[in-house]
Every structure is written in C-alpha cells, then in structure tokens.
C-alpha positions, 0 to 999 in steps of 0.5 A: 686706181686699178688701171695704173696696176697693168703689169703689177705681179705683187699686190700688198694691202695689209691692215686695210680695215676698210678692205670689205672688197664687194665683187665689183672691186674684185672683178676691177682687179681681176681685170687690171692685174691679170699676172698678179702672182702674189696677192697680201690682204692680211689684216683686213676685212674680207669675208669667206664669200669674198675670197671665194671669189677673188681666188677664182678670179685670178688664175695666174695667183701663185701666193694668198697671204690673209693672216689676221682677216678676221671676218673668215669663217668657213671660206671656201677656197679653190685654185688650180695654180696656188702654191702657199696659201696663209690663213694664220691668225684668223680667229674666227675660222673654222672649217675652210674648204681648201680645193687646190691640187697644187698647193705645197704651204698651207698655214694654219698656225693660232687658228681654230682649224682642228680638223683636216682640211 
C-alpha cells in the first residue's frame, strides 16, 4: 500500500476505527510519503503515544486534523513546521502537551481542554 503513496501530499483516512497504527506502520509512512503536507486521522483510534510519534516522523507535516480520536488523552505533540492542528471533539483530552513554534490554528472546540496549553 504505502509504496504507490510516493509523492502523496494530502493524506485523508477519516473514521477508520481500526486505525491503532503500532510504530511500524508509522515509520512505513513516514518513509513512503516524505512531502506529506496535510495528514486527517479524525475519528480514529490513535492514542497519545502514537501520535507523539507520528508527528515527529513527518517533518514536511503543515496540518493535523484528529477531531474525534477518542482514545486521546494527554498526547504530547511537537513539530517545528505544523501550521494548524485540529483536536476538536476529542472527548477524552485533557492536558496536551503542544510544542510548536510555528503554529497559527489550534483547535480545541467541545473538548475537555480548560487550561492553557
């Protein structure tokens, strides 16, 4: 799969619950679509250690849509290059660590966040 993806700069996989993405699917990724500009994993499955990872391991990463992925807590995110990250409607969050200098669009709407981030 991830070998026809070379060159791929919007990756879109919305509501795939069975998306857990254990690291080796990740680094598969990371490794098939180095330009990936715009990543959507909304509605799925992905848990805090997983994202963790997977935004370090796509630098050329400009957007992170994960509204509805449930499974996250208290991820700790950091990026040198993201622009807009999305974690809105994520039930369960509540303290996200959010290290990225350039960022301009964070959302937070209908989740637990209440303190700064």
């Amino acid at each position: 799969l991830f070998s026809s993806l070379l060159g791929l700069e919007v990756l879109i996989a919305r509501d795939c619950r069975n998306i857990q993405s254990p690291v080796l699917t990740i680094q598969g990724l990371a490794a098939a679509v180095p330009n990936l500009r715009v990543l959507d994993f909304s509605g799925t499955s992905l848990q805090d250690r997983t994202v963790a990872h997977l935004a370090s391991s796509l630098p050329s990463l400009r957007e992170l849509w994960l509204r509805k992925c449930n499974r996250l807590r208290s991820p700790k995110i950091e990026h040198a290059q993201l622009l807009k990250l999305s974690l809105a409607k994520c039930d369960a969050l509540e303290a996200p660590c959010i290290l990225m200098p350039q960022l301009e669009h964070l959302i937070l709407s209908q989740t637990n966040v209440e303190a700064e981030v």
